[in-house]
C-alpha positions as CSV (number, residue, x, y, z in Angstrom):
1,X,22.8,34.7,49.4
2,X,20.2,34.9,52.5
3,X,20.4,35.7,55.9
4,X,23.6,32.7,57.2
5,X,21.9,30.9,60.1
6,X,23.0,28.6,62.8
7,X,21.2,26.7,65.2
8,X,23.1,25.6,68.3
9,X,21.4,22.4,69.8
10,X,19.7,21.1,67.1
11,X,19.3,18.3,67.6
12,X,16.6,18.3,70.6
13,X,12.9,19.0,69.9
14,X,13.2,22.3,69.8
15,X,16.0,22.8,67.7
16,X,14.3,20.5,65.1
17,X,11.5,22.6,65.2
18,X,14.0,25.7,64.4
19,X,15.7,23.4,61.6
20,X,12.6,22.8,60.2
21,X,11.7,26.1,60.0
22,X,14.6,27.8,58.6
23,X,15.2,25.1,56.1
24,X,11.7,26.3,54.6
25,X,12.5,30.3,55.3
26,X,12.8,32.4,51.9
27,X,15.5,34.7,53.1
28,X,17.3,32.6,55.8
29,X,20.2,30.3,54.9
30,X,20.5,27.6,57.2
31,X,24.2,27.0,57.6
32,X,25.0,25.1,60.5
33,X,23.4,22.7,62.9
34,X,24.9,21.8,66.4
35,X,24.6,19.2,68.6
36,X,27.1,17.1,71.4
37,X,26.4,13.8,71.7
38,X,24.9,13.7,68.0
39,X,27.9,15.4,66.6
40,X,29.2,14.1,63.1
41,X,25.1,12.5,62.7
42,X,23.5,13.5,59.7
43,X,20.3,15.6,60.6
44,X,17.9,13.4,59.0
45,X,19.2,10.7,61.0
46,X,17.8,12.4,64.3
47,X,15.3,14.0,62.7
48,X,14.0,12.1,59.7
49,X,11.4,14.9,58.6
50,X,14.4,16.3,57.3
51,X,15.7,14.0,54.9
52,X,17.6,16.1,52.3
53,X,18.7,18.8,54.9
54,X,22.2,18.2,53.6
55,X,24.0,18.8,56.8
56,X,25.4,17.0,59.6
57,X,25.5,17.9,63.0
58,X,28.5,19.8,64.3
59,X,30.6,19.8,67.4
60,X,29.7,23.6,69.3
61,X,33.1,25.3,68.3
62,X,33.7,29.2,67.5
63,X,34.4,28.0,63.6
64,X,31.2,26.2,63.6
65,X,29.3,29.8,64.3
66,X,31.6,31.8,62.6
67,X,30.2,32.4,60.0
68,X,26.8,32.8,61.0
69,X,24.6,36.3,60.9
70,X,22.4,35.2,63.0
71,X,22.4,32.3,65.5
72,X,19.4,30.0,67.8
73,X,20.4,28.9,71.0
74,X,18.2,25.7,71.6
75,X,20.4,24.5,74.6
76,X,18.9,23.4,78.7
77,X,18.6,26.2,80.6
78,X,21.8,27.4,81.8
79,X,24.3,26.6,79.1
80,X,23.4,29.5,76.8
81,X,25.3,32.2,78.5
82,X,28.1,31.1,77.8
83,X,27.7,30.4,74.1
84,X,26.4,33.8,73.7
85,X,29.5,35.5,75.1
86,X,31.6,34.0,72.3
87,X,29.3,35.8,70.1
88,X,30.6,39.2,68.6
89,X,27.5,42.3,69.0
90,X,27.3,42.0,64.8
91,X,26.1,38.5,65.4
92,X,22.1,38.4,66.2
93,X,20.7,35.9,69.0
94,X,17.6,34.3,70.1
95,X,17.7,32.0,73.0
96,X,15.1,29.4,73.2
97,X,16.3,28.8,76.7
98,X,15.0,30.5,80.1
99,X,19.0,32.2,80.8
100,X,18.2,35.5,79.8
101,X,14.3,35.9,80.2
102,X,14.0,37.1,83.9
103,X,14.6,40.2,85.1
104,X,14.7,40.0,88.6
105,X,18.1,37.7,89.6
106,X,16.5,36.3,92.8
107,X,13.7,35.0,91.0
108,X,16.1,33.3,88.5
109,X,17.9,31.5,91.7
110,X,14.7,30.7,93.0
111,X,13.1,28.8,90.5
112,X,16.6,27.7,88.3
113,X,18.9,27.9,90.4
114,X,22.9,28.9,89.9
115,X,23.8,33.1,88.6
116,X,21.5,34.9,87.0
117,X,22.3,35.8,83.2
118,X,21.3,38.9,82.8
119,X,18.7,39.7,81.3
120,X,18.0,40.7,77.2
121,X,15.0,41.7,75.4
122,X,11.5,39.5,75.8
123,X,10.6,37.8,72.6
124,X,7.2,38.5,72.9
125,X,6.5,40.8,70.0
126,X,2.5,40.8,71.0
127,X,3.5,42.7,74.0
128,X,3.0,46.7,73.8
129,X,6.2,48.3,72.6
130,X,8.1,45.1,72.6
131,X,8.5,45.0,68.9
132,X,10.0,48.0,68.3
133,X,12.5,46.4,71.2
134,X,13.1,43.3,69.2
135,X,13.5,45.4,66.3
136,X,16.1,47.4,67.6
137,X,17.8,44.5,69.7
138,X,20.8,42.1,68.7
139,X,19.7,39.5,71.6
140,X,16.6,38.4,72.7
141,X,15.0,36.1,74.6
142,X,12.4,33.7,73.4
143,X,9.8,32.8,75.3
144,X,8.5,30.1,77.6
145,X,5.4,27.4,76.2
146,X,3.7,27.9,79.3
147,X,4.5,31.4,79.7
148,X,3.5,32.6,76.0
149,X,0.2,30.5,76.2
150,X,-0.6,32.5,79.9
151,X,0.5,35.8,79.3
152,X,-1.4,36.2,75.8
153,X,-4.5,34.7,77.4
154,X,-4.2,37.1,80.5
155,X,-2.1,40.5,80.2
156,X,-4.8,42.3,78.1
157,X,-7.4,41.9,81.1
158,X,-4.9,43.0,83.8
159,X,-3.7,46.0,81.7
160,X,-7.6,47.1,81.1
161,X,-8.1,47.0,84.5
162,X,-10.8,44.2,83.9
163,X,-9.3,41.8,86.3
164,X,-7.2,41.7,89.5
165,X,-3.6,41.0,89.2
166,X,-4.0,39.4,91.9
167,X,-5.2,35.6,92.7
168,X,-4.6,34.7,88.9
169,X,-5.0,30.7,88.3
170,X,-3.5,28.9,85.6
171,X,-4.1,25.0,85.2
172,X,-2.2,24.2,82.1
173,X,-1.8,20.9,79.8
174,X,1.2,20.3,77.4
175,X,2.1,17.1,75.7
176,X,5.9,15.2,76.5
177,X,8.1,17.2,73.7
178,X,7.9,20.0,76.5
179,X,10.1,18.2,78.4
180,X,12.9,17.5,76.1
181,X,14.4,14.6,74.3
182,X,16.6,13.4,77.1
183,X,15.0,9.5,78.3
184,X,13.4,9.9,81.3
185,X,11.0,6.8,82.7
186,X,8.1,9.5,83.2
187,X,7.9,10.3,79.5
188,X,8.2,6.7,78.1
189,X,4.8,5.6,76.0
190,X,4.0,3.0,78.8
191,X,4.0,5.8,81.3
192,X,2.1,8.3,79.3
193,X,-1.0,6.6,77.5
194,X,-3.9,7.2,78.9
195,X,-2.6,9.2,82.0
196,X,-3.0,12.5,82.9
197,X,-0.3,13.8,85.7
198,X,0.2,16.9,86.9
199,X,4.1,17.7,87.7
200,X,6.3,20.7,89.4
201,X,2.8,21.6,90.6
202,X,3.2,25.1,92.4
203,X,7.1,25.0,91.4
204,X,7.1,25.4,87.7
205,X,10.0,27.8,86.6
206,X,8.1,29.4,84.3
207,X,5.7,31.1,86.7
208,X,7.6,34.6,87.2
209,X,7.7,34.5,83.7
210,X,4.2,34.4,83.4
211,X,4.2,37.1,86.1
212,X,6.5,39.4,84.7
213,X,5.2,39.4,81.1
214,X,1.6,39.9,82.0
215,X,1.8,42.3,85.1
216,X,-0.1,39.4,87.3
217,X,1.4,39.6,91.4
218,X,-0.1,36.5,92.8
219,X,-0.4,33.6,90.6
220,X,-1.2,29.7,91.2
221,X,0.4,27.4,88.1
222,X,-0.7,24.0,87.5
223,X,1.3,22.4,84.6
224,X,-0.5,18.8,83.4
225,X,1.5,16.1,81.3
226,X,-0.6,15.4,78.7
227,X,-0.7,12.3,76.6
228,X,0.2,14.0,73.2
229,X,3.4,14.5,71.8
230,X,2.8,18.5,71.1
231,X,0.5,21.2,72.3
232,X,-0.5,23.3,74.7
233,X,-4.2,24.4,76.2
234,X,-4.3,26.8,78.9
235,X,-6.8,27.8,81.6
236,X,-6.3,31.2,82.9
237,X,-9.3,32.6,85.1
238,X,-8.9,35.6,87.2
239,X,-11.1,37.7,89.7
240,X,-12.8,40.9,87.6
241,X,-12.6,44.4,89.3
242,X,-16.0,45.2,88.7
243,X,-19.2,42.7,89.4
244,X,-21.4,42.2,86.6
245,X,-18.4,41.8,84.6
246,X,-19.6,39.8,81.0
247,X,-17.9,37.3,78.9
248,X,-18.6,40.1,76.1
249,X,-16.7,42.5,77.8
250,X,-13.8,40.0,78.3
251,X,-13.6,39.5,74.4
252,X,-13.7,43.1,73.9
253,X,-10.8,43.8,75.6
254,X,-8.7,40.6,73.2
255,X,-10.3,41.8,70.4
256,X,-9.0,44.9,70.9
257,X,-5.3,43.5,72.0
258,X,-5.0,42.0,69.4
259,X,-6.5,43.5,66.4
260,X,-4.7,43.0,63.5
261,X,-2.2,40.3,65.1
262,X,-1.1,37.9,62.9
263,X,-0.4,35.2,64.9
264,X,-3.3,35.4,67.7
265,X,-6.9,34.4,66.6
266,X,-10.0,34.8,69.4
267,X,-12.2,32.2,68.2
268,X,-16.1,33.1,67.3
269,X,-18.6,32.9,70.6
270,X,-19.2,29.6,71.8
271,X,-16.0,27.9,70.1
272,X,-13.1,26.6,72.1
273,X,-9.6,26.3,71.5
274,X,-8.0,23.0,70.2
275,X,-4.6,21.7,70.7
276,X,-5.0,20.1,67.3
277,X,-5.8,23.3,65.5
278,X,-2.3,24.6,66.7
279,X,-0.4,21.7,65.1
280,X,2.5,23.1,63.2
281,X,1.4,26.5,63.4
282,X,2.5,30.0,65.1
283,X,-1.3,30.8,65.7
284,X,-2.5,31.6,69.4
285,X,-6.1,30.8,69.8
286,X,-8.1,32.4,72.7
287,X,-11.5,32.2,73.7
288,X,-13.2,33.8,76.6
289,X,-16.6,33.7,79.2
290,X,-17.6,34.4,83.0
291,X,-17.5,31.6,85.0
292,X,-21.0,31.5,86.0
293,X,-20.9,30.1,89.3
294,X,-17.9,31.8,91.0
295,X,-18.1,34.9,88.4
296,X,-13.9,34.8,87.7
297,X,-13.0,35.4,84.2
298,X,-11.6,32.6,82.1
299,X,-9.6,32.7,79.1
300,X,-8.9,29.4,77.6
301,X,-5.2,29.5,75.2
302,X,-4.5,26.7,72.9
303,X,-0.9,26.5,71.1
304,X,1.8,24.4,69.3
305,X,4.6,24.1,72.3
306,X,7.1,24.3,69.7
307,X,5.9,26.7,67.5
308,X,4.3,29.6,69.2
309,X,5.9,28.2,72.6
310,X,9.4,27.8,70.9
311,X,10.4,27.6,67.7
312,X,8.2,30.0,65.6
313,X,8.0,32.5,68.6
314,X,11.7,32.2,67.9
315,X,11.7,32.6,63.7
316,X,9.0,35.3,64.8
317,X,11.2,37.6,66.7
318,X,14.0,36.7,64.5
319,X,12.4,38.4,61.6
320,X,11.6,41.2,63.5
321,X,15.3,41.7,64.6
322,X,16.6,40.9,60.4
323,X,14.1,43.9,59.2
324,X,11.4,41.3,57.5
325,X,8.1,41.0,57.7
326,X,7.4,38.6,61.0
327,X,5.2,36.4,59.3
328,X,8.3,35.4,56.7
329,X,8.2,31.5,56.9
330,X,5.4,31.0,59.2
331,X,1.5,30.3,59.4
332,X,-1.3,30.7,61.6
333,X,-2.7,27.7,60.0
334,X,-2.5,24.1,61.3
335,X,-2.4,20.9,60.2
336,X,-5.4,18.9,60.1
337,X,-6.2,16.0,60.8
């Protein structure tokens, strides 16, 4: 018998993602799947990828989780602290949602709104020292999309001392399952095709995130709806702390970050990151130059919203926290075409 998993909201994008994912896990034994207004549904019925799932959504109850090891919140921000407080310590957690990610409680009201959480461990295992905290952790929170995509592309550089934490700029693309499964006339197909909108534009919640996990202390945030059902392609540029600063130098500093990462691939000179190369994948993919005209560094980031940005940032950290190699059930490796 594997590790007894349950995944609490599984019925949105993300949680699908999550089912998906530890329905094809080696050591994880997928166990329940919750949902409200799709409670007593059969999974494939919501999500038909999963046709032979054998399990039907359940009502969120203590007996639905109790016999769980290790549980997924996928639930809106602000409905996870709750859930988790029914949860003994013995039980392991990873919150998808943004509850338990923030540190500083005014920042929390700020930008969501309501009592802060409290904060848990950040599920960003890339970090320095932050796997041995997920290692040693029994909660954690998962990431942001935005946030993971920004703070891979930019922490390296600010902890080098390359660039300024200051003035950082992030204009950011994501396509419509970043938003959730609830209808909203924004995200219907007629409203989407062919448009490019830019939305919560100097608002977005994820933005102390972003500051937080990569050490930035004045940072501008863009997000762009994109016409595309999944991905996400960052631009992060930032001012460098020396002139004469060199796209080479900029790689050497993520080569060196990330030597040996699984998940986190800088892409040869000249190529530039793809949402499409992300598709289905954990993988990270950076590349890097020197704007020529204003001389800021640029890092462009290219990820699978629910993969990296969700779901397999998610199976990622939960590996980590289980004892197994974090690579168990995932790939760098999209799908094409």
């Amino acid at each position: 018998m594997g590790i007894r998993v349950a995944v609490v909201g599984a019925s949105g994008y993300a949680g699908g993602e999550v089912l998906r994912l530890v329905a094809a896990h080696p050591e994880f034994e997928l166990v329940a799947a919750t949902a409200h207004s799709q409670a007593g549904a059969p999974v494939e019925s919501v999500h038909p990828h999963l046709i032979g799932i054998g399990l039907t959504f359940q009502p969120l109850t203590p007996e639905a989780l109790a016999g769980a090891d290790l549980v997924f919140l996928a639930l809106p921000h602000g409905e996870s602290r709750a859930v988790a407080a029914t949860l003994p310590d013995s039980v392991k957690v990873v919150d998808l949602g943004a509850d338990h990610r923030l540190r500083d409680a005014q920042q929390w009201q700020a930008y969501y709104g309501g009592e802060h959480a409290g904060t848990w461990t950040y599920g960003l295992p890339e970090l320095p020292g932050q796997r041995e905290l997920i290692a040693s952790s029994t909660r954690v929170a998962a990431t942001g999309c935005y946030a993971v995509a920004t703070i891979l592309a930019l922490a390296p550089l600010i902890r080098s001392g390359l660039v300024s934490p200051e003035d950082v700029v992030v204009v950011a693309a994501s396509g419509t399952t970043g938003a959730g499964r609830g209808l909203k006339p924004h995200l219907l197909a007629s409203e989407v095709m062919s448009d490019l909108s830019g939305y919560k534009v100097g608002t977005h919640q994820h933005t102390p995130e972003m500051k937080q996990g990569s050490g930035a202390t004045s940072l501008s945030f863009t997000p762009v709806l994109a016409p595309m059902p999944r991905g996400i392609l960052a631009t992060v540029t930032a001012r460098p702390t020396t002139p004469g600063t060199t796209a080479e130098d900029v790689r050497a500093v993520l080569a060196q970050a990330y030597d040996g990462e699984p998940f986190v691939r800088l892409l040869p000179p000249g190529v530039w990151p793809k949402t499409k190369a992300t598709l289905g994948s954990n993988a990270c993919h950076l590349q890097a130059t020197v704007d020529r005209d204003s001389g800021r560094v640029l890092v462009q980031s290219a990820i699978d919203n629910l993969g990296k940005g969700a779901a397999g940032q998610a199976v990622q950290c939960a590996n980590i926290m289980v004892g197994l190699p974090e690579t168990t059930g995932l790939t760098a490796i999209g799908v094409n075409p």
